[in-house]
C-alpha positions as a LaTeX table, in Angstrom:
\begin{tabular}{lrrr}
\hline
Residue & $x$ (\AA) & $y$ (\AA) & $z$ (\AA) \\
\hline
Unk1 & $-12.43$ & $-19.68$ & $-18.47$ \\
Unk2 & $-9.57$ & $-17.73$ & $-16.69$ \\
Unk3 & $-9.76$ & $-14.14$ & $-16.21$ \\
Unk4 & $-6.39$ & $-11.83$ & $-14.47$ \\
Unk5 & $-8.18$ & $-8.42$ & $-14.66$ \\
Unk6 & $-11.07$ & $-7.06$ & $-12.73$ \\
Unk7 & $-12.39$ & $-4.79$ & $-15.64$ \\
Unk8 & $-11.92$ & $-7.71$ & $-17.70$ \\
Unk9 & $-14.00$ & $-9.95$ & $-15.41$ \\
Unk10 & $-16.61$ & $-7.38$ & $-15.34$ \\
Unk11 & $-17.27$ & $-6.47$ & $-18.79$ \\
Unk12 & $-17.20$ & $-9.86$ & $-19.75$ \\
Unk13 & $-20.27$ & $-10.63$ & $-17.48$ \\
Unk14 & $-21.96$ & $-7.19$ & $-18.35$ \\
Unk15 & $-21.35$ & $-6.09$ & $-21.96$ \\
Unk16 & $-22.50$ & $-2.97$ & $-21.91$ \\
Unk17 & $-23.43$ & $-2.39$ & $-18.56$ \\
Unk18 & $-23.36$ & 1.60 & $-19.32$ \\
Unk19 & $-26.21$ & 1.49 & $-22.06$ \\
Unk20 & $-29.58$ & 1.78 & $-20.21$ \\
Unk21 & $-31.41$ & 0.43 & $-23.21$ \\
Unk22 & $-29.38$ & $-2.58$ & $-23.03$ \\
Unk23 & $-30.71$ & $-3.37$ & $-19.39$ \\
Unk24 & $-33.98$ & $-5.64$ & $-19.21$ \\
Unk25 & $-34.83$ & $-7.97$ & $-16.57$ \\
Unk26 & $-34.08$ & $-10.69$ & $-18.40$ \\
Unk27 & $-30.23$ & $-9.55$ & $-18.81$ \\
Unk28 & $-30.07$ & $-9.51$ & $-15.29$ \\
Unk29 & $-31.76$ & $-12.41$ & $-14.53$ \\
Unk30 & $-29.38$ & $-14.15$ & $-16.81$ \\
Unk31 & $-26.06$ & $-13.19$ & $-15.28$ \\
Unk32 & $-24.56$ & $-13.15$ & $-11.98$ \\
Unk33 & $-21.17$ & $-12.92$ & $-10.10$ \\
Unk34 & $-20.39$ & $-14.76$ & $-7.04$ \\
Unk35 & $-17.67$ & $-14.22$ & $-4.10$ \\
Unk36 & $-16.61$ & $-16.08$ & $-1.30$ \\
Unk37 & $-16.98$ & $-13.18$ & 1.00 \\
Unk38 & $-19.41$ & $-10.59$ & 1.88 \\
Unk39 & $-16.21$ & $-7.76$ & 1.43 \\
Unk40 & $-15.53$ & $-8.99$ & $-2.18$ \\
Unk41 & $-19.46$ & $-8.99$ & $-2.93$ \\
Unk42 & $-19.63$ & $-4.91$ & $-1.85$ \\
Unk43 & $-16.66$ & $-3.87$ & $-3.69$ \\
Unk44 & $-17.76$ & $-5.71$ & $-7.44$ \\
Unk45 & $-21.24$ & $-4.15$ & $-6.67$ \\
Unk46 & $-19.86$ & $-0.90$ & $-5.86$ \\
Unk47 & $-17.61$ & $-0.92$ & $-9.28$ \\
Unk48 & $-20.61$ & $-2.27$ & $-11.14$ \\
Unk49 & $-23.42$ & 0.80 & $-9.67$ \\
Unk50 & $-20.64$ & 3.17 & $-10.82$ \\
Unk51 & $-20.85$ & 1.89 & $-14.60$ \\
Unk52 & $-24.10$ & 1.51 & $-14.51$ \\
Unk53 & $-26.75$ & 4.20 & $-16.29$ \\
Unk54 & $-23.68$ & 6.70 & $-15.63$ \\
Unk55 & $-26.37$ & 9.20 & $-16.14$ \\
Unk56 & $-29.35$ & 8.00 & $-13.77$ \\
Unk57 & $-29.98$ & 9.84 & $-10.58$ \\
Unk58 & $-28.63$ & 7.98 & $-7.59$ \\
Unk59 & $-31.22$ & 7.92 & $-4.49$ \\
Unk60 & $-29.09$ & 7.74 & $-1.00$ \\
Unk61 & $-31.23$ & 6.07 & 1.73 \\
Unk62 & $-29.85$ & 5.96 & 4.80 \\
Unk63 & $-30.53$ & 3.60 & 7.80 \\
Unk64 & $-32.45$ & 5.28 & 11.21 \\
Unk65 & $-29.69$ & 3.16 & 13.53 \\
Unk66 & $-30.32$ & 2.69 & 17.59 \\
Unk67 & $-29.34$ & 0.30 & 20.44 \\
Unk68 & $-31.84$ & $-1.89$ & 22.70 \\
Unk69 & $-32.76$ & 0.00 & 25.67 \\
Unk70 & $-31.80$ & $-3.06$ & 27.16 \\
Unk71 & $-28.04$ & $-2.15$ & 26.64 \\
Unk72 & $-26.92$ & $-0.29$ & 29.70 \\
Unk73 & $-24.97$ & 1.51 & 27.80 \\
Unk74 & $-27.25$ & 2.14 & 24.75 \\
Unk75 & $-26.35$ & 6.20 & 25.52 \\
Unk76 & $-22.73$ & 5.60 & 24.62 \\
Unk77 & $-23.12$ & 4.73 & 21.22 \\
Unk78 & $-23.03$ & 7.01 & 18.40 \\
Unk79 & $-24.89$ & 7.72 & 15.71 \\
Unk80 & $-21.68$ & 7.60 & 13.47 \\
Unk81 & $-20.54$ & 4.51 & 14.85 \\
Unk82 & $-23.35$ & 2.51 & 14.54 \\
Unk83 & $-23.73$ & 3.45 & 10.83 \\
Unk84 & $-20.31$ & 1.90 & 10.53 \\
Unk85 & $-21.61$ & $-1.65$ & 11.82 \\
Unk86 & $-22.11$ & $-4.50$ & 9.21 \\
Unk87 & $-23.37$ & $-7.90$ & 9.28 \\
Unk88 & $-23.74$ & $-10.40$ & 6.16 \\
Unk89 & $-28.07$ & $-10.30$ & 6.63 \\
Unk90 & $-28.24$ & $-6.56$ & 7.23 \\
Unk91 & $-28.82$ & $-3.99$ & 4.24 \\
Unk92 & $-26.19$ & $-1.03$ & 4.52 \\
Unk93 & $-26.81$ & 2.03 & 6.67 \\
Unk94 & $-26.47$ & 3.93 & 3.24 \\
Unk95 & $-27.80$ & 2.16 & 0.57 \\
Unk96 & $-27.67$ & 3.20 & $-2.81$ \\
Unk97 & $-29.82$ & 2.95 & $-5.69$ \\
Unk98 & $-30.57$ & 3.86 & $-9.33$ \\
Unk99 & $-33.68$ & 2.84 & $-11.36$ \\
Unk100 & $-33.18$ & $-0.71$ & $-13.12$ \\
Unk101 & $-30.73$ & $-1.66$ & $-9.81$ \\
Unk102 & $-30.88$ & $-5.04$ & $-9.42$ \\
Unk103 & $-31.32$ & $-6.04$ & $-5.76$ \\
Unk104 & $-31.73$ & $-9.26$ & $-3.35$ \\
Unk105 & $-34.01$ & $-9.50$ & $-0.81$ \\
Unk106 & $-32.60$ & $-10.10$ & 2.56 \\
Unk107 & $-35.78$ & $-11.35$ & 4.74 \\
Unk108 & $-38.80$ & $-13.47$ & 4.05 \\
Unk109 & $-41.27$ & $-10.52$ & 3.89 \\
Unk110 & $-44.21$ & $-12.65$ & 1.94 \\
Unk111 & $-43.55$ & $-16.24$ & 0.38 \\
Unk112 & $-46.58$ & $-16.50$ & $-1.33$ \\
Unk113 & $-46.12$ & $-13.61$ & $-3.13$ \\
Unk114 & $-42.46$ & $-14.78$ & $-3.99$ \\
Unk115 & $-40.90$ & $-12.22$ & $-1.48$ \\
Unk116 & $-38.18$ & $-15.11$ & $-0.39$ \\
Unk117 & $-34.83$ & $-13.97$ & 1.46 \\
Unk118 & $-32.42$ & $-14.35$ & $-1.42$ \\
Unk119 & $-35.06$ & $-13.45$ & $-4.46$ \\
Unk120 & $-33.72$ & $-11.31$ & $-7.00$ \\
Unk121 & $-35.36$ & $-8.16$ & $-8.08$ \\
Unk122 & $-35.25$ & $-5.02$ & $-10.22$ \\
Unk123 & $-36.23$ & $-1.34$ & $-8.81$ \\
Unk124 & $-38.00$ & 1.13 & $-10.82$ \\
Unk125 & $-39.32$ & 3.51 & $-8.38$ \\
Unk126 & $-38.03$ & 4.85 & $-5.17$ \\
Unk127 & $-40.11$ & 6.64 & $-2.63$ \\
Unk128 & $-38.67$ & 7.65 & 1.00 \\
Unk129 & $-40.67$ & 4.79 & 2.79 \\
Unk130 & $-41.47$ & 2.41 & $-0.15$ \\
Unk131 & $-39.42$ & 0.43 & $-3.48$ \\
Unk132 & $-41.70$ & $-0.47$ & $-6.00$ \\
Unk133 & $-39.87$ & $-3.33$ & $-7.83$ \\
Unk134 & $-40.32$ & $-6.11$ & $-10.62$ \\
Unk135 & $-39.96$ & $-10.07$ & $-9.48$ \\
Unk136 & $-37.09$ & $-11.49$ & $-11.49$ \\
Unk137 & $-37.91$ & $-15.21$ & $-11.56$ \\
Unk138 & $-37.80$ & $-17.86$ & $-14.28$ \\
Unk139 & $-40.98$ & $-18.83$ & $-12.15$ \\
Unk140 & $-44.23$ & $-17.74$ & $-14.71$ \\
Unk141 & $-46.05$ & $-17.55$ & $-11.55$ \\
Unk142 & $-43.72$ & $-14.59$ & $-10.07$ \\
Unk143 & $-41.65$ & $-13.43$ & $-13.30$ \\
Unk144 & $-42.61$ & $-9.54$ & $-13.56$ \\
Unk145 & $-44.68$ & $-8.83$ & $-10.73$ \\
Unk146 & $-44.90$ & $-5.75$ & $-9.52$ \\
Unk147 & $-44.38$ & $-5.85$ & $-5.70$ \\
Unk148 & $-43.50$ & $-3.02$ & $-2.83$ \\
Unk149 & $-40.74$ & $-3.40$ & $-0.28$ \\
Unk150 & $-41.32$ & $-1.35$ & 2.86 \\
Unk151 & $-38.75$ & 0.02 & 5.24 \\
Unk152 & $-38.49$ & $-2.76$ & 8.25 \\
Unk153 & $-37.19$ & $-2.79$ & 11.30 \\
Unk154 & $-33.95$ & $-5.53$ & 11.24 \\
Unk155 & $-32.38$ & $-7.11$ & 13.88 \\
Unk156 & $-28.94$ & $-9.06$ & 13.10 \\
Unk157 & $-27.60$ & $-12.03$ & 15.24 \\
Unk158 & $-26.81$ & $-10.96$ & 18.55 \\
Unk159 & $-23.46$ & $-12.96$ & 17.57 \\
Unk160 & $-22.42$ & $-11.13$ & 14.89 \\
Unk161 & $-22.03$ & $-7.85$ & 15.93 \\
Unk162 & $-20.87$ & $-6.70$ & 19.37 \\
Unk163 & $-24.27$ & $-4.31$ & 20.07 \\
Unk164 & $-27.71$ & $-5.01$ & 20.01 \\
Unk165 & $-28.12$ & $-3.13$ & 16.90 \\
Unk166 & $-31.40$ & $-1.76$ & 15.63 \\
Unk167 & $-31.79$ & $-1.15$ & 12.05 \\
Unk168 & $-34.74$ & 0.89 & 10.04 \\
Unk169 & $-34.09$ & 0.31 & 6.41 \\
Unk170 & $-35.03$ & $-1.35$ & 3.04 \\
Unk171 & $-34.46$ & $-5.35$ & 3.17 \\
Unk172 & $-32.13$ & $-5.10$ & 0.66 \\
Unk173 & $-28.69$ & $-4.83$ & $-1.20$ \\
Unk174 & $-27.23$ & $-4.55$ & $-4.66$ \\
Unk175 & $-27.24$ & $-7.57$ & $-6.32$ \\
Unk176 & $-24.59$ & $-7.06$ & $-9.20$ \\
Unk177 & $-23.11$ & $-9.68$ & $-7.29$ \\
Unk178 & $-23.68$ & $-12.54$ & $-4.28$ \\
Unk179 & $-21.91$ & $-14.56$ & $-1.92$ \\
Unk180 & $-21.39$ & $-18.22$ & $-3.68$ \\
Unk181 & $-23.93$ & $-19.27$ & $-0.17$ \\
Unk182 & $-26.84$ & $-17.21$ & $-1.07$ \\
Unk183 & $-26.71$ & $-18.28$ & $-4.71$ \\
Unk184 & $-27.66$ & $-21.55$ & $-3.34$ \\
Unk185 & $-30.65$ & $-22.93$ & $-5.35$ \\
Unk186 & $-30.51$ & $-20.31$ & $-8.39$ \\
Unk187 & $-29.45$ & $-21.40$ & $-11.62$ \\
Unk188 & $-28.03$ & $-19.16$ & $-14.27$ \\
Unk189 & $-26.72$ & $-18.48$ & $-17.71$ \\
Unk190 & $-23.71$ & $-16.34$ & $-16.90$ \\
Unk191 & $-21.74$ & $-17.34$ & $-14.16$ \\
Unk192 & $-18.49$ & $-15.36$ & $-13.22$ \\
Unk193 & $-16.77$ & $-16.86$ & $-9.98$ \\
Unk194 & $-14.04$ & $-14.27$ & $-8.15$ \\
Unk195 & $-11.21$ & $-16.61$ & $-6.61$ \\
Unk196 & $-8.74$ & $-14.33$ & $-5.38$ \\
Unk197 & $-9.15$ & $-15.66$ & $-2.32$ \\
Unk198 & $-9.92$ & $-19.11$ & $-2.05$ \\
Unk199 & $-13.41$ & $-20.93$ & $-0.85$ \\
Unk200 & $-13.15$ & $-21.93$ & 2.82 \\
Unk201 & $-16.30$ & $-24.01$ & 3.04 \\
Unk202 & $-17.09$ & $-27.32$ & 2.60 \\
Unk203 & $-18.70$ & $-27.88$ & $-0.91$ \\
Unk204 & $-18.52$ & $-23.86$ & $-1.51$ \\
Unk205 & $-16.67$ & $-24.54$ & $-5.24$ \\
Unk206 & $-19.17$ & $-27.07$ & $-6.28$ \\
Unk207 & $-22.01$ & $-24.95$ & $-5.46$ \\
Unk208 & $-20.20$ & $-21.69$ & $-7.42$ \\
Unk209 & $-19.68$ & $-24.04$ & $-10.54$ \\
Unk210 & $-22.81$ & $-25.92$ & $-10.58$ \\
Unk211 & $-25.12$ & $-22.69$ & $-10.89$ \\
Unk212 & $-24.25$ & $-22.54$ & $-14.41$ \\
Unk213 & $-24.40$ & $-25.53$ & $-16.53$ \\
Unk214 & $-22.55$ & $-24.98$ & $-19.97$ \\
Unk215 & $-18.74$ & $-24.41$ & $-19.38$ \\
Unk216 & $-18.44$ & $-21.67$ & $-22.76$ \\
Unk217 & $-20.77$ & $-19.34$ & $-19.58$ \\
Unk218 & $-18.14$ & $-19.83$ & $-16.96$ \\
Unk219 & $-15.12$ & $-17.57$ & $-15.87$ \\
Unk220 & $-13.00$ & $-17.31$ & $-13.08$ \\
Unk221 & $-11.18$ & $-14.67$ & $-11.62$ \\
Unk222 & $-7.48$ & $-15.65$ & $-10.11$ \\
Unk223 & $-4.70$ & $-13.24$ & $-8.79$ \\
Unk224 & $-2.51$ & $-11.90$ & $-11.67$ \\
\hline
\end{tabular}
């Protein structure tokens, strides 16, 4: 169950990641690898997008980023450094896609429709205002529906970030991998859990094992 080496951890969870014919929903659906922290989660997604479908075009959307009038000084921030600004429920100022991404949603946009904050979903088309995207669910009522995700304005936690940030983008991020919080209620085939640093919540470990429940599917990433 132990893994040393970050390739090694990653090609163990997605065996041929680079071959696009080997990428269905269901392979997706099926695996997953979860981090303590939000930092950990972006850099495994950004080494995964870079194996994956080598050849696909890669579609750069970028945020439209502004400050609440109400913020006297909403003139003295710029452009550049609000694109820098991050919070754990915000999508990236630049997000990047290919087709057959996997992605999570990151608001409630339309529960009936299965549009949940923390549903899992593939994109196969990418327009400048629109994703149109597949449901991955093991839910018959959901699995493979085609749905479209619109660009919306966000608003983080007025605690979380030290402006009153605005944010114009798509409600989502990669999902090659998730924080072992918002896996909460999913359950798995594949489970890889990265424990170079260690869980600092309550419960956190338990939660990160018990989304997987065969041991032969588990692996865990330690510091060499």
């Amino acid at each position: 169950m132990v893994c040393t080496n970050l390739n090694g951890f990653i090609n163990r969870i997605y065996p041929g990641i680079s071959n696009t014919r080997a990428q269905d929903d269901q392979y997706f659906l099926d695996r997953i690898i979860l981090c303590p922290r939000n930092d950990q989660v972006h850099n495994i997604n950004k080494a995964i997008f870079q194996q994956f479908n080598p050849t696909a075009e890669i579609y750069m959307l970028r945020s439209v980023d502004s400050v609440s009038k109400e913020d006297a000084m909403h003139h003295a921030y710029p452009v550049e450094f609000l694109q820098q600004l991050n919070a754990s429920r915000l999508p990236p100022a630049l997000l990047c896609l290919k087709v057959g991404s996997p992605v999570i949603l990151l608001r409630n946009l339309d529960p009936g429709e299965g549009l949940c904050n923390g549903t899992r979903i593939v994109v196969f088309n990418v327009r400048r205002k629109m994703l149109q995207c597949r449901i991955m669910s093991k839910n018959r009522r959901f699995r493979d529906k085609v749905v479209l995700i619109p660009r919306i304005r966000l608003l983080p936690n007025a605690e979380t970030l030290p402006v009153p940030l605005k944010r114009l983008q798509f409600p989502v991020r990669l999902a090659f991998a998730m924080t072992i919080n918002k896996s909460q209620g999913q359950s798995v085939e594949h489970v890889r859990i990265n424990l170079q640093t260690l869980v600092f919540s309550h419960r956190q470990l338990y939660v990160a094992f018990s989304r997987c429940t065969l041991p032969l599917n588990i692996s865990v990433l330690l510091p060499e």
